[in-house]
PDB file with one MODEL, atoms N, CA, C and O in Angstrom:
MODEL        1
ATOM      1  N   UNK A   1       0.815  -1.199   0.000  1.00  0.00           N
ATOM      2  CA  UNK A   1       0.000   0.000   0.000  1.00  0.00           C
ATOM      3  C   UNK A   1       0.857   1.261   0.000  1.00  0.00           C
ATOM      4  O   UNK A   1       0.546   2.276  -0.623  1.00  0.00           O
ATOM      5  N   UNK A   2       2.082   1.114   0.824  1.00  0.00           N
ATOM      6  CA  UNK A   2       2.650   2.334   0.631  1.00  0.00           C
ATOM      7  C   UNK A   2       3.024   2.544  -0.835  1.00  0.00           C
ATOM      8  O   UNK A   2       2.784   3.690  -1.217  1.00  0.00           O
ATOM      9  N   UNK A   3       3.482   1.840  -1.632  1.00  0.00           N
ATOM     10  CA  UNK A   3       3.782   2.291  -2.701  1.00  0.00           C
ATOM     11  C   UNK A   3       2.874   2.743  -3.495  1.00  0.00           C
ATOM     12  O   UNK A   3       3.522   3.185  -4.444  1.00  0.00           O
ATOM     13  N   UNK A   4       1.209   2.995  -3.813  1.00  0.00           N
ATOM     14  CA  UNK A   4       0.151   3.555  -4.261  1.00  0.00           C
ATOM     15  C   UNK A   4       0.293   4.947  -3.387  1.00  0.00           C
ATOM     16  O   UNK A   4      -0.140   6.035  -3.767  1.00  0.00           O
ATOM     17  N   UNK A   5       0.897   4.736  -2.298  1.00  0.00           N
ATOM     18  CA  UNK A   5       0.172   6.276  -1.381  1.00  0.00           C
ATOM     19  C   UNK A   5       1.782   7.283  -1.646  1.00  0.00           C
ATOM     20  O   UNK A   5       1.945   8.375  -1.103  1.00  0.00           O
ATOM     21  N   UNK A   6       2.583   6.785  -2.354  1.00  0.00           N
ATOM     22  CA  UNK A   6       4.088   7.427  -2.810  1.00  0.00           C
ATOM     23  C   UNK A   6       3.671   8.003  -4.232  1.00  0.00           C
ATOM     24  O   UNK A   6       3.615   9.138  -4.707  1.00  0.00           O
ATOM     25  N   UNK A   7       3.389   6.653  -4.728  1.00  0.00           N
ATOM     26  CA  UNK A   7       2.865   6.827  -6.704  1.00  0.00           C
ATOM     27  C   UNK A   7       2.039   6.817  -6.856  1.00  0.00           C
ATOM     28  O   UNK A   7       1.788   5.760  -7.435  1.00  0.00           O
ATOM     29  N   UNK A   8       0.763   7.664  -6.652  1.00  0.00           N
ATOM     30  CA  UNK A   8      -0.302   7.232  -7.199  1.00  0.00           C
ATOM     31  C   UNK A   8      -0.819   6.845  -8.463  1.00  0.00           C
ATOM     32  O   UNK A   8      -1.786   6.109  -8.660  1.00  0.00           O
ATOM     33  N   UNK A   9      -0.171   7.343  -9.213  1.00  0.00           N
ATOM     34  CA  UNK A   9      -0.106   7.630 -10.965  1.00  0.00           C
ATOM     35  C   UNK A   9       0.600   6.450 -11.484  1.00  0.00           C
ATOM     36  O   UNK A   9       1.661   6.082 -10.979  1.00  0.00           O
ATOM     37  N   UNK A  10      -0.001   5.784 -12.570  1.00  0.00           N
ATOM     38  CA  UNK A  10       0.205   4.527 -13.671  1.00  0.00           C
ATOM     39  C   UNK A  10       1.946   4.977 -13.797  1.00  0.00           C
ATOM     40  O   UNK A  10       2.203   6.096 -14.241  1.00  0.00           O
ATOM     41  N   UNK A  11       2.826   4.257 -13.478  1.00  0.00           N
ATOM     42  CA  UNK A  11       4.342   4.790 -14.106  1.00  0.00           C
ATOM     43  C   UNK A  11       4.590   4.421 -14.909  1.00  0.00           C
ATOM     44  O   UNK A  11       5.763   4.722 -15.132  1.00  0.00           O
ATOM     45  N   UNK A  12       3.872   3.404 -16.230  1.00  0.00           N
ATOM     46  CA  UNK A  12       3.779   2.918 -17.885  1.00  0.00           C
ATOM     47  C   UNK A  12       3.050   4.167 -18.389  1.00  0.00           C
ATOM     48  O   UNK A  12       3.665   4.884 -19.178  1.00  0.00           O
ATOM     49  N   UNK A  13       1.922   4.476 -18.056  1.00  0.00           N
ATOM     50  CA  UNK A  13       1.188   5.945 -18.886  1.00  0.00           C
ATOM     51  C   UNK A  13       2.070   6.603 -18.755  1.00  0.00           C
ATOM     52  O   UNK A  13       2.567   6.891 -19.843  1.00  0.00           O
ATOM     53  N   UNK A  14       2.937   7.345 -17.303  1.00  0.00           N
ATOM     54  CA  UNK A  14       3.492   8.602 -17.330  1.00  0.00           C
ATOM     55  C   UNK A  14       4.818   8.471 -18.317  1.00  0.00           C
ATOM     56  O   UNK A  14       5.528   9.399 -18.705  1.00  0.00           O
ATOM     57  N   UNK A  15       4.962   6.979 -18.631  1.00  0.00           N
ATOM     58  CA  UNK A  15       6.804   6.950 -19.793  1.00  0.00           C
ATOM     59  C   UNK A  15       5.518   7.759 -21.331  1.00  0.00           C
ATOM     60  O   UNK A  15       6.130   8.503 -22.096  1.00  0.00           O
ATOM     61  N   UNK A  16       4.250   7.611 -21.594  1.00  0.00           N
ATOM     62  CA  UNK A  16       4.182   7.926 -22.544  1.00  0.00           C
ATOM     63  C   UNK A  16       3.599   9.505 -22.226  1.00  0.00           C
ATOM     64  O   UNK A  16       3.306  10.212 -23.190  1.00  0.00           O
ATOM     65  N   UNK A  17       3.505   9.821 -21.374  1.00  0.00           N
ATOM     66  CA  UNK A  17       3.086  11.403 -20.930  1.00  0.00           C
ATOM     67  C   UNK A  17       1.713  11.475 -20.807  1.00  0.00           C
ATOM     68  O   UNK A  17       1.173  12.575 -20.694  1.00  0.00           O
ATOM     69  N   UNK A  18       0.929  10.214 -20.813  1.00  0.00           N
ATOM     70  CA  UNK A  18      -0.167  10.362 -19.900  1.00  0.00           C
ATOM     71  C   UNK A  18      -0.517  10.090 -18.742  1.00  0.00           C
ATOM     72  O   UNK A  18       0.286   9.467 -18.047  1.00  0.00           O
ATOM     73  N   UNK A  19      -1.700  10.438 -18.237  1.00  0.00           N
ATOM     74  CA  UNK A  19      -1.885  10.840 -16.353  1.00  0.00           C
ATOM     75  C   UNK A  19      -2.819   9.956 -16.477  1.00  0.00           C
ATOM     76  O   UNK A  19      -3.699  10.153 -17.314  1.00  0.00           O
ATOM     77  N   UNK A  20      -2.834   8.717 -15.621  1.00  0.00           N
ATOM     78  CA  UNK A  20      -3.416   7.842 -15.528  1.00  0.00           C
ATOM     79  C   UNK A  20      -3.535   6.988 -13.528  1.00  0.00           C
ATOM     80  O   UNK A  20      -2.630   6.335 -13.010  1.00  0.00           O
ATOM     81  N   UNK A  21      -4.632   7.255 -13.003  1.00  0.00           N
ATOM     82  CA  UNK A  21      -4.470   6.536 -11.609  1.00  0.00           C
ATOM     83  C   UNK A  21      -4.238   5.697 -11.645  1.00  0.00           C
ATOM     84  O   UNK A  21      -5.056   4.970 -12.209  1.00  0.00           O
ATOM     85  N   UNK A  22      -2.865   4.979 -11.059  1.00  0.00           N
ATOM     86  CA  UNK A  22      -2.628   3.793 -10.584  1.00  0.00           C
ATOM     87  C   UNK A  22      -3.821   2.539  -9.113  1.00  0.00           C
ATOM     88  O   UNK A  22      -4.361   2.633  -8.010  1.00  0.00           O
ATOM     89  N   UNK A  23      -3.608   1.658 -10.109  1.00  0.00           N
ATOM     90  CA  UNK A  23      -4.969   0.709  -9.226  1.00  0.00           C
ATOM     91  C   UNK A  23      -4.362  -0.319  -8.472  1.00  0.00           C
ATOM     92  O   UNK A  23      -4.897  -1.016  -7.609  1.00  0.00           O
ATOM     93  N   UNK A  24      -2.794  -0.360  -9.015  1.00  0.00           N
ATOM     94  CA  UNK A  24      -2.175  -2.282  -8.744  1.00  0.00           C
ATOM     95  C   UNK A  24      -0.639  -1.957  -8.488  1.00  0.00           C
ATOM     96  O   UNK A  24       0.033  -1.111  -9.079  1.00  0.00           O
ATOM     97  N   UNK A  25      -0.307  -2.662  -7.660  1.00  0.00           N
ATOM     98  CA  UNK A  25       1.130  -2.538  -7.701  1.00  0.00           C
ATOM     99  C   UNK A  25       1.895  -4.092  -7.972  1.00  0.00           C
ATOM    100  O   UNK A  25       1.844  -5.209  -7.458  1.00  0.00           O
ATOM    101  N   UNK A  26       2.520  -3.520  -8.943  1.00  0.00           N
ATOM    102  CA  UNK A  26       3.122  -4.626 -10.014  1.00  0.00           C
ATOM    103  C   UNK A  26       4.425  -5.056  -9.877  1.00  0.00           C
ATOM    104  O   UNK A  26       5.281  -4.236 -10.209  1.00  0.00           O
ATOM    105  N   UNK A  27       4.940  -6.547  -9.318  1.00  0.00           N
ATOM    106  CA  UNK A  27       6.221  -6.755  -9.322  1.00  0.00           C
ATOM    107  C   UNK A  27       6.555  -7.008 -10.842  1.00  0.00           C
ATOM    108  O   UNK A  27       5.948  -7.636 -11.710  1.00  0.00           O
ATOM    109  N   UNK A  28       7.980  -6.150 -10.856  1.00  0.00           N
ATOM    110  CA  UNK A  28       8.513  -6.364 -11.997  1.00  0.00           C
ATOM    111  C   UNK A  28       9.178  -7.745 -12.517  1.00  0.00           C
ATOM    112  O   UNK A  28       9.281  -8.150 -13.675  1.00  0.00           O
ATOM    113  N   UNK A  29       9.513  -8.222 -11.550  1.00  0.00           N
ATOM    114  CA  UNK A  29      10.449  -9.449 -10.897  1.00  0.00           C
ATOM    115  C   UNK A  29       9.082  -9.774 -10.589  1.00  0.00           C
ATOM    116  O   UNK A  29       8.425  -9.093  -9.802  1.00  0.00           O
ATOM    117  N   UNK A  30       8.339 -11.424 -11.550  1.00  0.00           N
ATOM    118  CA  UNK A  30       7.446 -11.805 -10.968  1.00  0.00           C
ATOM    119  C   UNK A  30       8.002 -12.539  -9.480  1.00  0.00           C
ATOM    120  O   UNK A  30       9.095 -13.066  -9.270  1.00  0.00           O
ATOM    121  N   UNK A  31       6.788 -12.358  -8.511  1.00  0.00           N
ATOM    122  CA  UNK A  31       6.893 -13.752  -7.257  1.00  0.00           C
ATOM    123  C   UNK A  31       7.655 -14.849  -7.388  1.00  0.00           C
ATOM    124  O   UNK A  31       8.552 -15.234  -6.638  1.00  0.00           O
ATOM    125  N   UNK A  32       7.010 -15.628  -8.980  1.00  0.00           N
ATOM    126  CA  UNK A  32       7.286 -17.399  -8.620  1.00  0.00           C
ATOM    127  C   UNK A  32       8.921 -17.487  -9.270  1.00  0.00           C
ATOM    128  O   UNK A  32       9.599 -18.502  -9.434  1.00  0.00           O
ATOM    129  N   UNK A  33       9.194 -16.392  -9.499  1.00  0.00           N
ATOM    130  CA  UNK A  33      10.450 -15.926 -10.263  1.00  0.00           C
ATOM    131  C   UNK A  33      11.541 -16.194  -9.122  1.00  0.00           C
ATOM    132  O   UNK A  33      12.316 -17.140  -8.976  1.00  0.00           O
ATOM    133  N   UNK A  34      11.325 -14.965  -8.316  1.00  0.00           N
ATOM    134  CA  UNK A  34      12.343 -14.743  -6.665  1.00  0.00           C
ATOM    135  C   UNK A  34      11.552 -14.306  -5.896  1.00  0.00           C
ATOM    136  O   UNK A  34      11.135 -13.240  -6.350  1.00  0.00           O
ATOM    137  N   UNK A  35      11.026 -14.578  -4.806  1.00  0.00           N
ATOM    138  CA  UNK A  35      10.045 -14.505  -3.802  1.00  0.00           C
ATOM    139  C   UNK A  35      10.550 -13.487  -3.211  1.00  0.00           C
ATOM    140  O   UNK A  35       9.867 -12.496  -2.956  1.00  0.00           O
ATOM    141  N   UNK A  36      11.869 -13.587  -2.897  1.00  0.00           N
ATOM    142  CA  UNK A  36      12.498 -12.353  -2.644  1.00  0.00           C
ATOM    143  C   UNK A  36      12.503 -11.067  -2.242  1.00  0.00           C
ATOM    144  O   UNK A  36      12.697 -10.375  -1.243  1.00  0.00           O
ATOM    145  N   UNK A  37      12.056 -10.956  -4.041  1.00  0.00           N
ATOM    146  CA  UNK A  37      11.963  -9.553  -4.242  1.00  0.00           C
ATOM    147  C   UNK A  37      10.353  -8.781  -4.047  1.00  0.00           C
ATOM    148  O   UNK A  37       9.790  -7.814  -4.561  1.00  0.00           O
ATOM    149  N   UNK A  38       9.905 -10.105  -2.708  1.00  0.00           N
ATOM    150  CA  UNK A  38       8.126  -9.289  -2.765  1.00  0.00           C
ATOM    151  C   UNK A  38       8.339  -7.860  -2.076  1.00  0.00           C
ATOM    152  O   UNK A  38       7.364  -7.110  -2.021  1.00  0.00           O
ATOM    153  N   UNK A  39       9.265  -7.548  -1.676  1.00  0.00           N
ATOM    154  CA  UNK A  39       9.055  -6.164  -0.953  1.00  0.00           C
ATOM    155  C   UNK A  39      10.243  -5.009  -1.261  1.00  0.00           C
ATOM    156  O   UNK A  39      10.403  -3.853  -0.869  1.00  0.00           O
ATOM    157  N   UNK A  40      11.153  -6.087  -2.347  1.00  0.00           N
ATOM    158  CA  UNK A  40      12.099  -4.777  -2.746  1.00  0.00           C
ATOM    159  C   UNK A  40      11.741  -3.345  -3.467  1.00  0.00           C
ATOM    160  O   UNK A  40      11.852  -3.368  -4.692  1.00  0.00           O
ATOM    161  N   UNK A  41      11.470  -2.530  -3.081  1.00  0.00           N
ATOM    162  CA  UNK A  41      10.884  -1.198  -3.143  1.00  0.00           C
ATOM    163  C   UNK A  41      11.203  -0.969  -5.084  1.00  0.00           C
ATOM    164  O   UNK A  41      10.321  -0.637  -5.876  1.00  0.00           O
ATOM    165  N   UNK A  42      12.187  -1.161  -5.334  1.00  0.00           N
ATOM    166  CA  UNK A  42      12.517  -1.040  -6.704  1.00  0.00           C
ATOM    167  C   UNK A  42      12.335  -2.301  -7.732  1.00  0.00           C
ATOM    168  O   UNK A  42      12.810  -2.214  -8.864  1.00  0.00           O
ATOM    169  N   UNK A  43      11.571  -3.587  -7.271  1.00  0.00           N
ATOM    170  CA  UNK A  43      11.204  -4.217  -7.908  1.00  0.00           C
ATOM    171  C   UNK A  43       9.716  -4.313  -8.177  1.00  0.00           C
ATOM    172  O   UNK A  43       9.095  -5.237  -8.703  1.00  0.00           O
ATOM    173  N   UNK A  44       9.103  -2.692  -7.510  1.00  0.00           N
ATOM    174  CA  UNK A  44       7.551  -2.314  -7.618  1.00  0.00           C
ATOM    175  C   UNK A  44       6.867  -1.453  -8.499  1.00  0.00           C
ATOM    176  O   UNK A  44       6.920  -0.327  -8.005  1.00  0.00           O
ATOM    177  N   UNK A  45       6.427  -1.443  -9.261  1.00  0.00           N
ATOM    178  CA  UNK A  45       5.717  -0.437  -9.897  1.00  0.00           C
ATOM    179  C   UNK A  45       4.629  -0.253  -9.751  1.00  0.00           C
ATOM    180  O   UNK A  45       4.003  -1.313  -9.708  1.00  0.00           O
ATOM    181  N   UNK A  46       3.700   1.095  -9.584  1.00  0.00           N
ATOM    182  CA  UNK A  46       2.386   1.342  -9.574  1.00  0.00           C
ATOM    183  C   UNK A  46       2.053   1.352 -11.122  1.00  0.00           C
ATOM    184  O   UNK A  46       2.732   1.902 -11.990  1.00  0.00           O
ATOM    185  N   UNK A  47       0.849   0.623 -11.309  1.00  0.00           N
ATOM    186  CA  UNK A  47       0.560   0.675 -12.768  1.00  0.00           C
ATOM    187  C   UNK A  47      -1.342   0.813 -12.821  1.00  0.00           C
ATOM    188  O   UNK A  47      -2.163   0.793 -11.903  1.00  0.00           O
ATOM    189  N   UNK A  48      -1.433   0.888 -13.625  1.00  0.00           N
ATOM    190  CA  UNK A  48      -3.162   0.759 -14.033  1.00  0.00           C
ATOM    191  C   UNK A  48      -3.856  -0.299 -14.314  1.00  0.00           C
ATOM    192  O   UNK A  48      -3.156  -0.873 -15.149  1.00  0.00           O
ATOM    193  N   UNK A  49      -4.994  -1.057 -14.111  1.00  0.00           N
ATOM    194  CA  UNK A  49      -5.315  -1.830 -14.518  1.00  0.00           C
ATOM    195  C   UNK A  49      -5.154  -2.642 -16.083  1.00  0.00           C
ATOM    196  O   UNK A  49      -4.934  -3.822 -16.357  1.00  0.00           O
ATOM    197  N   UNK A  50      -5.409  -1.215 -17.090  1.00  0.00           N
ATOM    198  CA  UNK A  50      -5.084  -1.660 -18.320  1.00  0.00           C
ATOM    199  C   UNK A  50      -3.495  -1.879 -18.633  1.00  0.00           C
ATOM    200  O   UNK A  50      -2.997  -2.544 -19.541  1.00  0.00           O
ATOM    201  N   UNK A  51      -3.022  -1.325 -17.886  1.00  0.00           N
ATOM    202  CA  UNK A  51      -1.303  -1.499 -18.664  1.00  0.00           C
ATOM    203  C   UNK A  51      -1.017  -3.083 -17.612  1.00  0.00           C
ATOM    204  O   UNK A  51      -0.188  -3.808 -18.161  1.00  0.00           O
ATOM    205  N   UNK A  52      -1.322  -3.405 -16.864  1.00  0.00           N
ATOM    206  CA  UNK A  52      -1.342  -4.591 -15.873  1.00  0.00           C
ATOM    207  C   UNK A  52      -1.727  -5.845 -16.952  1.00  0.00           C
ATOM    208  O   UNK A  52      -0.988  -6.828 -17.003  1.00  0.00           O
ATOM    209  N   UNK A  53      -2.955  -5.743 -17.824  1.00  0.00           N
ATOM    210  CA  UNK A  53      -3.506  -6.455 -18.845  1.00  0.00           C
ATOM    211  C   UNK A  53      -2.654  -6.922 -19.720  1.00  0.00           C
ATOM    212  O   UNK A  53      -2.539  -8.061 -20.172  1.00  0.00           O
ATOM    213  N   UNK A  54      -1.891  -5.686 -19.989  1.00  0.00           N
ATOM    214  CA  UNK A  54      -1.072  -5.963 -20.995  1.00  0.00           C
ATOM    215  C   UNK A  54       0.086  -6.313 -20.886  1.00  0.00           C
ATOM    216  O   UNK A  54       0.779  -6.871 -21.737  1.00  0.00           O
ATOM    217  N   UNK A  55       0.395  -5.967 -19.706  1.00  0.00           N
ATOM    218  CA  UNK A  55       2.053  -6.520 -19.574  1.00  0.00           C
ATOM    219  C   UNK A  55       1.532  -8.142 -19.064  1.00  0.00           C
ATOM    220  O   UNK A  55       2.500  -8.762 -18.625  1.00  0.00           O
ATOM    221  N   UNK A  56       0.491  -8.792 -19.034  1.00  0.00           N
ATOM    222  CA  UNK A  56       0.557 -10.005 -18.577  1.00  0.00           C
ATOM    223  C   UNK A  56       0.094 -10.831 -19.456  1.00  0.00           C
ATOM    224  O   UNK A  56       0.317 -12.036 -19.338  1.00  0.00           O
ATOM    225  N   UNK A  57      -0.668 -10.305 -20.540  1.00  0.00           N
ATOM    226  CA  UNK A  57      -0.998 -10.559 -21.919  1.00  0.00           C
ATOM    227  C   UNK A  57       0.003 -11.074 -22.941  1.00  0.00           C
ATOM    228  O   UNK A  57      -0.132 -11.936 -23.810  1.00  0.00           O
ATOM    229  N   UNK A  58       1.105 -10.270 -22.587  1.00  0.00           N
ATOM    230  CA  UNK A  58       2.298 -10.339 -23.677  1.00  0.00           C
ATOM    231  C   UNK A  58       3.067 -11.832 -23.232  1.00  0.00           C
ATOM    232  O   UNK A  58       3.647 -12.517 -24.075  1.00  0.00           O
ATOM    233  N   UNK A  59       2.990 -12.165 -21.983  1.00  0.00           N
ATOM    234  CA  UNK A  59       3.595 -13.231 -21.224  1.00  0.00           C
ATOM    235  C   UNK A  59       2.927 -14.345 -22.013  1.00  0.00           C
ATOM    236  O   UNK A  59       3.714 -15.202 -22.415  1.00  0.00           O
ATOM    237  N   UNK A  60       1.152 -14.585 -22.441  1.00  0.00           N
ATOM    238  CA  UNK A  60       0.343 -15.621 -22.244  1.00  0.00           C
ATOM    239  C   UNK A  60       0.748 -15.996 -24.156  1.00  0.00           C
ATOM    240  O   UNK A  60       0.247 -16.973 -24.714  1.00  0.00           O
TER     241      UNK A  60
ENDMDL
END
């Protein structure tokens, strides 16, 4: 949660210069990857639901 109440804003919209509320906070470093990294602050991104879609879309 802290990281929504730091970023509130999608940080995939803001690389393209749009303002978008962030809904999800997204390990970059999936879980089943390195468990690890569930709380490394820089392996977090706030993102939006739709960019969340898609970055997990591209995986499937």
């Amino acid at each position: 949660m802290t990281k929504l109440v730091n970023q509130p804003l999608c940080e995939e919209c803001l690389k393209n210069k749009n303002v978008t509320q962030g809904q999800i906070v997204h390990h970059i470093i999936e879980l089943k990857e390195d468990w690890e990294q569930r709380v490394n602050q820089k392996n977090l991104e706030t993102i939006c639901r739709e960019c969340h879609n898609k970055h997990h879309k591209k995986k499937w």
